[in-house]
C-alpha positions in Angstrom: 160.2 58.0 217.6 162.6 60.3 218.5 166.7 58.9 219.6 167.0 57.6 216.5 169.6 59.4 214.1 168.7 59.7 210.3 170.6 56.9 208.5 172.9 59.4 206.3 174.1 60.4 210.0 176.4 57.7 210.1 180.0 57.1 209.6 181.6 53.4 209.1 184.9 51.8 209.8 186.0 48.5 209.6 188.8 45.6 209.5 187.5 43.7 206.1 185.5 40.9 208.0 183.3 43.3 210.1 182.3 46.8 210.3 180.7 49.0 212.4 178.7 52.6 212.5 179.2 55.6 213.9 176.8 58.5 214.7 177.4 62.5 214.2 176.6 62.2 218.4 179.6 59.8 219.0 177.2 56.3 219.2 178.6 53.2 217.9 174.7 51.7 217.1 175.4 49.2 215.0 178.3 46.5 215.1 177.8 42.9 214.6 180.8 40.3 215.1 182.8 38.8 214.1 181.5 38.5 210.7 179.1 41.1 209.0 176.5 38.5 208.8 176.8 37.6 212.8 174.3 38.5 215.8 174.9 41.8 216.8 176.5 43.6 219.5 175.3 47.2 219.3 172.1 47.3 217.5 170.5 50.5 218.9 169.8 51.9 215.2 167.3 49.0 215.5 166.1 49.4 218.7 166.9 52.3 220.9 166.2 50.6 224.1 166.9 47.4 223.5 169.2 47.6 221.0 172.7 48.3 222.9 175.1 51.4 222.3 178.6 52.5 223.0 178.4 56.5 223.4 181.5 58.5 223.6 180.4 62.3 222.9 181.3 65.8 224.8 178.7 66.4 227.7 177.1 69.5 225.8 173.4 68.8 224.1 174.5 72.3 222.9 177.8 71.7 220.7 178.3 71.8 217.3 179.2 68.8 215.7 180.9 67.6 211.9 182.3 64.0 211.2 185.1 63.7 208.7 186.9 61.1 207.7 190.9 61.1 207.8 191.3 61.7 203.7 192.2 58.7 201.5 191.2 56.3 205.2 188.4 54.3 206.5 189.5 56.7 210.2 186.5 58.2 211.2 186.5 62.0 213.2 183.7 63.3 214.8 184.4 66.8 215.9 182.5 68.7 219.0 182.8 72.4 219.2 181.8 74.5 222.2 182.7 78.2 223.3 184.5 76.0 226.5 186.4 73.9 223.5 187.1 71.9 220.9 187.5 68.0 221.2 187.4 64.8 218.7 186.7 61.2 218.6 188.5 59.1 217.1 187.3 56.1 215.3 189.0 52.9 213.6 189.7 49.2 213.6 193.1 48.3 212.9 193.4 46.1 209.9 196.3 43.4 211.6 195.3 39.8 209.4 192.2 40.6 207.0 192.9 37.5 205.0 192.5 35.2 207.9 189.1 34.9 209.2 189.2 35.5 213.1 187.0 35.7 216.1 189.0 39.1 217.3 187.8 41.9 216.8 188.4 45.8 217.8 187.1 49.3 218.2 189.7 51.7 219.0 187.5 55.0 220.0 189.8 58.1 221.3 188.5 61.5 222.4 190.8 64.7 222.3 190.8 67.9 223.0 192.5 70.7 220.5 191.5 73.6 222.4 190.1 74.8 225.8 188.7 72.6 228.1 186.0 69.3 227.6 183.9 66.5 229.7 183.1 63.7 228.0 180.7 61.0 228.4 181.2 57.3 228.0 178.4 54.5 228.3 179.0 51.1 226.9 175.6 49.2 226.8 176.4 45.4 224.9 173.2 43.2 223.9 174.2 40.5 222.6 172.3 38.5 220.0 169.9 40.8 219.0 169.8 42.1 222.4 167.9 38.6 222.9 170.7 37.2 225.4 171.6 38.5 229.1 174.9 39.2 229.8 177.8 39.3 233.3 179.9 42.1 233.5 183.2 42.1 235.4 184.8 44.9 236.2 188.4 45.4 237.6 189.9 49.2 237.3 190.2 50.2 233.7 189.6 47.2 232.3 186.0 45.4 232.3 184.6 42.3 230.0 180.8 41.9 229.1 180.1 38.2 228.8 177.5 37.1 226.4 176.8 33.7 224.9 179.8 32.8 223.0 181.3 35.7 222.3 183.1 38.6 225.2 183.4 41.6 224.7 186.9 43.1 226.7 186.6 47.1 227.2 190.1 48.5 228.2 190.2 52.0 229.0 192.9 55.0 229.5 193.6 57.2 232.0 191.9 59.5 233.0 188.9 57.7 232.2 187.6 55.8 235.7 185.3 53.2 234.2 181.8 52.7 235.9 179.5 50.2 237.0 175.6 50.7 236.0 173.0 48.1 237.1 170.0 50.4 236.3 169.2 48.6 233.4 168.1 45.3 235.4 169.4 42.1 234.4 172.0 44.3 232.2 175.0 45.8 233.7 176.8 47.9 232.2 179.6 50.6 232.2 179.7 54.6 232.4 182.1 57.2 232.9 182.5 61.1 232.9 185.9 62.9 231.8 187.6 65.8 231.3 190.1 66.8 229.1 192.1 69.7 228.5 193.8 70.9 225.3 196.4 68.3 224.0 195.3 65.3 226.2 194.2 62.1 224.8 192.2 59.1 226.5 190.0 56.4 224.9 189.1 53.1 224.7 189.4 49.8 222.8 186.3 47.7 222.5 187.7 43.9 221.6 185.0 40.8 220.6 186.1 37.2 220.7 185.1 34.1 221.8 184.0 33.0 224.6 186.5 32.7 227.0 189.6 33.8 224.9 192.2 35.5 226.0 192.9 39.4 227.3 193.9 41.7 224.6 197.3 43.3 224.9 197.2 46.0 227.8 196.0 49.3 225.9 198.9 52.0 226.2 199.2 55.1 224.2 202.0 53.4 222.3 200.1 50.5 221.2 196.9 52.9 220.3 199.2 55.6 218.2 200.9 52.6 216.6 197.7 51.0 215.7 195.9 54.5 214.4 199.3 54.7 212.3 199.4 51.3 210.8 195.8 51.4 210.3 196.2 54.9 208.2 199.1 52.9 206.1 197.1 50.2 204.9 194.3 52.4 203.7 197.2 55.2 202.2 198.8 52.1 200.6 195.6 50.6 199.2 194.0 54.0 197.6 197.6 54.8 195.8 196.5 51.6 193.7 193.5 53.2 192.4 194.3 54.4 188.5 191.5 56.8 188.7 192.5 60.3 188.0 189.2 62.0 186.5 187.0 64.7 187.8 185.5 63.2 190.7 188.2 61.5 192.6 187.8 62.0 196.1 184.1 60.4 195.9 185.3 58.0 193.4 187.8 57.6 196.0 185.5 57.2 198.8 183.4 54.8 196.8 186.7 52.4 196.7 186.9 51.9 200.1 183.7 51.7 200.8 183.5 48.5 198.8 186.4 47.6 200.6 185.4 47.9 203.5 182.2 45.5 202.5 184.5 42.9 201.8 185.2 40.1 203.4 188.9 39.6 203.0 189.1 36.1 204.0 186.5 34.8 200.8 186.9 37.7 198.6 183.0 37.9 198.9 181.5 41.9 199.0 178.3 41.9 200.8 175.3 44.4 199.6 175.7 46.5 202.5 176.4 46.6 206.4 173.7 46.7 207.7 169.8 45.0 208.1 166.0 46.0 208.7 166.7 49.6 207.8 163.8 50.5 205.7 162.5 51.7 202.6 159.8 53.5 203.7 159.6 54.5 207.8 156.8 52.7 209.1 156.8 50.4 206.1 158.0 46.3 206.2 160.2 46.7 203.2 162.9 46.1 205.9 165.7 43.4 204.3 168.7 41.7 205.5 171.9 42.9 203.2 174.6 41.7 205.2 174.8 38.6 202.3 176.5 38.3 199.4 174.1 38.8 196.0 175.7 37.1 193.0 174.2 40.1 191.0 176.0 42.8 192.9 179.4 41.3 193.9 179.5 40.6 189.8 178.9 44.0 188.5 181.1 44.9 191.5 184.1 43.7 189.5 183.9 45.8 186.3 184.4 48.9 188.8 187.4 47.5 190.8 189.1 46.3 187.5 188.4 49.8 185.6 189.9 51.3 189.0 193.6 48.7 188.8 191.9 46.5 191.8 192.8 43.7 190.1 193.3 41.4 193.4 190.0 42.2 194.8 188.2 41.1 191.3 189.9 38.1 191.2 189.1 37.1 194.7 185.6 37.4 194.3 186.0 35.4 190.9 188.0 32.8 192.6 184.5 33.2 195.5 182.4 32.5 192.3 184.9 29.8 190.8 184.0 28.1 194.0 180.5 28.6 194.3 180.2 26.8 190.4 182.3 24.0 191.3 179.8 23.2 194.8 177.3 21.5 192.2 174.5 23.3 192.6 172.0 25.1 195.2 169.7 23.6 197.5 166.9 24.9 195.3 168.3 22.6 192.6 169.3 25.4 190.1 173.3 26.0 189.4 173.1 28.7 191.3 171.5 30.6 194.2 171.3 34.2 194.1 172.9 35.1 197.8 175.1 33.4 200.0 176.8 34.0 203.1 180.3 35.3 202.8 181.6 31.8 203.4 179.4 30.3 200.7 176.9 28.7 202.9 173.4 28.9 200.7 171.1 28.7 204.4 169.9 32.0 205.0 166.6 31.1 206.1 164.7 34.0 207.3 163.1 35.1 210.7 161.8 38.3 212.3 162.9 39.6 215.7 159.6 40.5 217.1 161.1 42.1 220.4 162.6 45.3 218.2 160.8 47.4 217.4 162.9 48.9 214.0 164.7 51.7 213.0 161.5 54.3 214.1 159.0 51.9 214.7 159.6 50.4 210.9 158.6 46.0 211.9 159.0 43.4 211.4 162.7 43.6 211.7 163.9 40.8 209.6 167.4 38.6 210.2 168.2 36.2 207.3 166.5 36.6 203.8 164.0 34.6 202.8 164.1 35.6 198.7 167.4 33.7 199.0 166.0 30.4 197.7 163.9 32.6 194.7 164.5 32.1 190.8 166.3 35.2 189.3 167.8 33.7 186.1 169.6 37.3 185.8 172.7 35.9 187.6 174.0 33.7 185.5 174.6 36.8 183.0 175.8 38.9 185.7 178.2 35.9 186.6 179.3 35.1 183.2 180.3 39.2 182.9 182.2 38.9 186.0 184.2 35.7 184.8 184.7 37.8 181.2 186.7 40.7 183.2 189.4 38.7 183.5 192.6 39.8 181.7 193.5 36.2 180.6 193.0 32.5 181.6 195.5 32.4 184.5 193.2 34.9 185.9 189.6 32.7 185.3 189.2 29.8 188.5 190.8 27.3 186.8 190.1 24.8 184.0 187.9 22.7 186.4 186.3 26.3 187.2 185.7 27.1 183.3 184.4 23.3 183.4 181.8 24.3 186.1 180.7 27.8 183.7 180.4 25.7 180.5 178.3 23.1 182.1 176.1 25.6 183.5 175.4 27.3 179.8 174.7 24.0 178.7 172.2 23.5 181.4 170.9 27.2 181.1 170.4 26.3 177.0 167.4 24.4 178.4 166.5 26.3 181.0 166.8 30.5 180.0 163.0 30.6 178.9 161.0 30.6 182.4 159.3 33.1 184.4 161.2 34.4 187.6 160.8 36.9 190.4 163.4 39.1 188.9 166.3 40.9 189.8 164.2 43.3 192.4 162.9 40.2 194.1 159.2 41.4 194.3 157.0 38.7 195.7 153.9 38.9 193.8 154.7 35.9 191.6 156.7 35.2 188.8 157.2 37.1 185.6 158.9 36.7 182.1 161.2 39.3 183.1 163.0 41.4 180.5 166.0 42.3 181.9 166.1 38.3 182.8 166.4 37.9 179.0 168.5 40.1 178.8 171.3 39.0 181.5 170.8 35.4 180.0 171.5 36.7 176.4 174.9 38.5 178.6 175.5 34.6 179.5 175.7 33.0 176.6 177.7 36.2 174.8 180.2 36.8 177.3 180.9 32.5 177.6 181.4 32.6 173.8 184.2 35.1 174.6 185.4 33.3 177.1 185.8 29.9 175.0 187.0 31.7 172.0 189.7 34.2 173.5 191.2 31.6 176.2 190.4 28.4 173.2 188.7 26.6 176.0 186.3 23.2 174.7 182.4 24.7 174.5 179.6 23.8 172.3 179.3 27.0 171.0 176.5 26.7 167.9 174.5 25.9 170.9 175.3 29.2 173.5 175.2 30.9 170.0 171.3 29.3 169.2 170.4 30.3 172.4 171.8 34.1 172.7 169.9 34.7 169.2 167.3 33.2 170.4 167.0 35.4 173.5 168.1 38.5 171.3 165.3 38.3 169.1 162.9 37.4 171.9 163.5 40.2 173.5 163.2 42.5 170.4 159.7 40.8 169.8 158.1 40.8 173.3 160.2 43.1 175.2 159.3 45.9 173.1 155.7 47.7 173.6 154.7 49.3 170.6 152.6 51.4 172.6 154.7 53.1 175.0 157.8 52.8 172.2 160.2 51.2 174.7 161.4 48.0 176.0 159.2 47.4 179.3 159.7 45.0 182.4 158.0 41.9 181.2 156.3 40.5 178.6 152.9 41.1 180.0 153.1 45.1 180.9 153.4 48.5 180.1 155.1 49.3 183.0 159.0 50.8 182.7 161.8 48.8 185.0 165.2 51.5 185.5 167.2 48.2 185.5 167.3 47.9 181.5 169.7 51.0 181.9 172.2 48.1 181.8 171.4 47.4 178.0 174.3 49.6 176.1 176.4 49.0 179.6 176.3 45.2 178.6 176.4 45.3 174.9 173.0 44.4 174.4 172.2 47.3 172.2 174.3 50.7 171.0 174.0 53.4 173.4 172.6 55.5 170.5 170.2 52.9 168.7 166.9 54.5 167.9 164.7 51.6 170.0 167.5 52.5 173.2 166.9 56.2 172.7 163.4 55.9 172.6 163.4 53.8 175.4 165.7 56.5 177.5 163.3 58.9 176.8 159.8 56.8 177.9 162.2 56.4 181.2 162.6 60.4 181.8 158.8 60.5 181.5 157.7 57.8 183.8 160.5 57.2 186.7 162.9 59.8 186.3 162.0 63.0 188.8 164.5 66.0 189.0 167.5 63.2 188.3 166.3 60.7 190.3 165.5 57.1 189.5 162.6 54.7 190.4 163.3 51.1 190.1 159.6 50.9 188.7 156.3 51.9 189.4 154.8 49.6 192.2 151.2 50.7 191.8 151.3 49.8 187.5 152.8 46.6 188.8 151.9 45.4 192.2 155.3 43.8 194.0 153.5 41.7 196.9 154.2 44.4 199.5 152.4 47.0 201.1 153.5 50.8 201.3 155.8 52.6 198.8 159.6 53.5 198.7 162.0 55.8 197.6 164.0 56.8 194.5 166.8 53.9 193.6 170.7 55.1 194.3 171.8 52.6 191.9 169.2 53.2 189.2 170.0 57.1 189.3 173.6 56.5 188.8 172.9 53.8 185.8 170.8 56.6 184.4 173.8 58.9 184.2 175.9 56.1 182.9 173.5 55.8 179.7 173.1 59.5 179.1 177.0 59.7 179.4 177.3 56.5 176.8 174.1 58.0 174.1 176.3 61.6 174.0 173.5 63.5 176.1 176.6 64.8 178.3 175.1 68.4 180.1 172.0 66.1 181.5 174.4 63.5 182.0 176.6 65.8 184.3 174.1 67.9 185.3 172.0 65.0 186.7 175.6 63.3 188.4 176.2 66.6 190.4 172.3 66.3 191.6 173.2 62.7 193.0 176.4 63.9 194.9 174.2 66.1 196.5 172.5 63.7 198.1 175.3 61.4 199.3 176.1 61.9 203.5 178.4 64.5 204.8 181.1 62.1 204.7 180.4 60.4 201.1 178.3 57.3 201.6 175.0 56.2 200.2 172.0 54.1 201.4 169.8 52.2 199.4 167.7 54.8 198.3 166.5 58.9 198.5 162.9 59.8 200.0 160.8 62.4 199.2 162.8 65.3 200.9 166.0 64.3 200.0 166.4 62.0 203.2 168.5 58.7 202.7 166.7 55.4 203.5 167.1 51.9 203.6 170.5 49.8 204.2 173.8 51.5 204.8 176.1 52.3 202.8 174.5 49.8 200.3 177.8 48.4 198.1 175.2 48.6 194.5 175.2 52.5 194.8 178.5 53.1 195.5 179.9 50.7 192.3 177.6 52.3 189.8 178.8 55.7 191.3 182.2 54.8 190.6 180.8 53.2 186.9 178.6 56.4 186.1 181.9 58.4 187.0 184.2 56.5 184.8 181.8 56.6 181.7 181.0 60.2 182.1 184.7 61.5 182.5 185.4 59.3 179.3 182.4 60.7 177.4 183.6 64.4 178.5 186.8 63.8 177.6 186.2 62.5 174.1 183.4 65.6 173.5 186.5 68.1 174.7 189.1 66.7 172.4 186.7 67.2 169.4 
């Protein structure tokens, strides 16, 4: 399957409501507008023929190439060195309204030339919609627009670049050109969605593209000087930051798991998922990071996002609510696969829409409930009629904590009584009862307080396996799950408790290898899916985070370094690590990079204190 890059060979940039990536070879392969969750323009990572690409890379198979970002920015550099030269592209989208959802939408992509002499090649090949629609292309001298259904795309170019007409691609046309540039020229061009129809973008000058690469460096310097962070790792820490932030979608406040869909978990495999959607569990564990970092706006927009999502009344599935929603709070994601790509190296069914949207995962009312607890007082909670909306749903979860669920890695091979379940509906109840008695807001709290006690010494009894000394993934196994590492994070249990440390320890033995995390073992406890995966970003970093917080700081550290190993050569993190260190499924996946920033935080802490004694 070769002409597809590995995942980790990716760069992203984006304007907080849609984001796009960026090869080492100067592809844009994946950008879908204008909202993460929309059809797709360039989706070559999925499909190399089909898929559509915009390629702007130095016409040498032979040059050396490094990708950077501009430091403290979301400005992407890919660098191309030659004995003949040295040139750059230039990547961004200018951040002009973020708060205002819109249907415009741009690329800015700029080549350069710092030394000698360079030719560059452009092609621009749109598919829209999943590369299922045709599109017209009309070109008039250096400006051309694709026309797709509903949505143009407007290229504007720069002198000296002579844009081209291509028709060999059939029913597609689409645009080429071949440059050169010598040392201290600029061109580029500026790739513009909207809809259908809309109007011309401004002409594209070299004034309006310096002013928009300097306004879009300002925002991101003016947003990272907010970050309070000032430990041992703060340029990924950094990096982390705005990659949430660039995940967000400004105009709800709602983070989405990642950028991307159908990259997979296994090549060849179908554990190939649609991320682009907003998980209740992740956007709520989300907050702790942004609020330890001083993004204080940013929580409280997704908490407002939540507010909202309580007051709706309930999901179509009947429960209070759903466990993914689009980032406007619609709870229809139905799922369908796109049989006509053929996946990220042959890795089908390529899958649009999630289908384990309308599952039961009681887990996020806890993780909800700890989201609505970071809040620094009551003005920053959504509103009495919001608190009204999180007290009625712990009444209703009072009756309605002790089921069997899919659980939070939504396996499909039937429900379970999950532990970690228990345990983020114990988080529910505990974290209300703060809530009601800190901001004196009405509750009927001996009946949270029957339930969390009732769940706390549930989980004691039947979470625990004598055998294996260590709380295991449901009630009716042996088998370890990596996401009870959130126990002492949550409050559960001390960090040092003898049934925690125990538990730690069973962990190192059965899904810990060389630092790395397994969510679980699939074969002890079959998920409903064929094929296997690879080690879990998130888990690894929660595994540092509770060595950090139980005092074991040298493995704690030692195992932290391991993972920055492993992230891409400009900071960013998929889903999960394969067996020779390669990064697989969605990218960058938002979980990873908040427990980063969380294992970080806790381990500076932890050093700190041991250095002061």
């Amino acid at each position: 399957m070769d002409g597809y890059p590995p995942i980790a060979d990716h760069g992203l940039v984006g304007d907080l409501q849609t984001a796009a990536l960026i090869s080492t070879e100067g592809v844009l392969d994946w950008w879908c507008t204008p909202r993460f969750d929309s059809p797709s323009i360039f989706a070559a990572l999925l499909d190399r023929e089909r898929g559509g690409e915009c390629r702007l890379s130095v016409d040498d198979p032979n040059a050396t190439v490094r990708q950077i970002y501009l430091p403290d920015t979301a400005i992407l550099v890919t660098r191309f060195m030659t004995p003949d030269g040295v040139g750059e592209v230039i990547d961004f989208m200018p951040v002009d309204d973020p708060h205002t959802a819109g249907d415009r939408h741009t690329v800015v992509r700029a080549a350069r030339v710092v030394r000698g002499s360079l030719r560059f090649t452009l092609s621009c090949r749109p598919r829209f919609d999943y590369g299922r629609a045709p599109h017209t292309l009309e070109l008039e001298g250096d400006t051309a627009v694709f026309r797709g259904p509903g949505t143009d795309l407007h290229v504007q170019a720069a002198a000296p670049i002579e844009l081209g007409r291509d028709d060999a691609a059939g029913d597609h046309a689409d645009l080429v050109a071949v440059f050169t540039l010598e040392a201290g020229q600029t061109a580029g061009i500026t790739l513009t969605s909207c809809d259908a129809d809309g109007a011309a973008p401004a002409a594209f000058t070299a004034e309006a593209a310096r002013a928009a690469f300097e306004a879009t460096r300002d925002f991101w310097h003016d947003w990272i000087k907010r970050c309070r962070y000032r430990g041992r790792w703060q340029q990924m820490v950094h990096r982390s930051a705005i990659t949430l932030k660039l995940l967000t979608y400004a105009p709800t406040g709602a983070p989405i798991a990642a950028a991307t869909m159908g990259l997979p978990e296994q090549v060849g495999g179908e554990r190939n998922w649609d991320y682009r959607y907003t998980w209740i569990r992740d956007a709520s564990l989300s907050v702790r990071a942004l609020v330890d970092l001083g993004f204080t706006e940013e929580a409280d927009a997704y908490r407002r996002w939540l507010g909202d999502r309580l007051r709706d009344g309930g999901a179509p599935s009947g429960e209070p609510l759903q466990i993914m929603y689009r980032v406007d709070g619609d709870p229809h994601l139905g799922e369908e696969v796109l049989d006509h790509l053929e996946g990220y190296r042959g890795s089908a069914p390529v899958r649009v829409g999630n289908g384990a949207a309308d599952q039961l995962q009681l887990d996020i009312y806890g993780e909800a409930a700890y989201a609505l607890a970071q809040a620094g007082g009551p003005a920053e909670l959504p509103g009495y009629r919001g608190w009204h909306a999180l007290a009625g749903l712990l009444d209703w979860l009072s009756d309605h904590w002790d089921r069997p669920d899919e659980g939070i890695w939504e396996t499909r091979g039937g429900r379970q009584d999950f532990t970690y379940s228990r345990l983020m509906c114990w988080v529910a109840f505990d974290r209300g009862i703060r809530i009601a008695q800190r901001s004196s807001r009405p509750a009927d709290l001996p009946r949270w307080t029957a339930a969390r006690d009732a769940i706390l010494v549930q989980v004691m009894e039947r979470g625990w396996s004598e055998k294996r000394q260590a709380f295991v993934q449901h009630y009716d196994t042996d088998v370890l799950d990596a996401s009870l590492l959130l126990m002492p994070l949550v409050g559960f249990l001390s960090p040092k408790d003898p049934d925690w440390l125990s538990t730690l320890d069973a962990m190192d033995q059965e899904l810990v290898s060389d630092s790395l995390v397994y969510r679980y073992n699939p074969a002890a406890s079959p998920d409903g899916l064929r094929g296997s995966e690879g080690t879990f970003n998130l888990c690894s970093f929660l595994y540092v985070d509770a060595l950090a917080r139980a005092g074991r700081l040298d493995p704690a550290r030692y195992a932290f370094d391991k993972m920055l190993t492993y992230a891409n050569h400009v900071g960013l993190f998929a889903e999960e690590i394969g067996p020779s260190g390669e990064q697989l499924g969605n990218f960058p996946q938002a979980f990873t990079h908040l427990a980063l920033i969380s294992a970080a935080i806790a381990l500076d802490e932890a050093l700190d204190q041991d250095e002061a004694r």
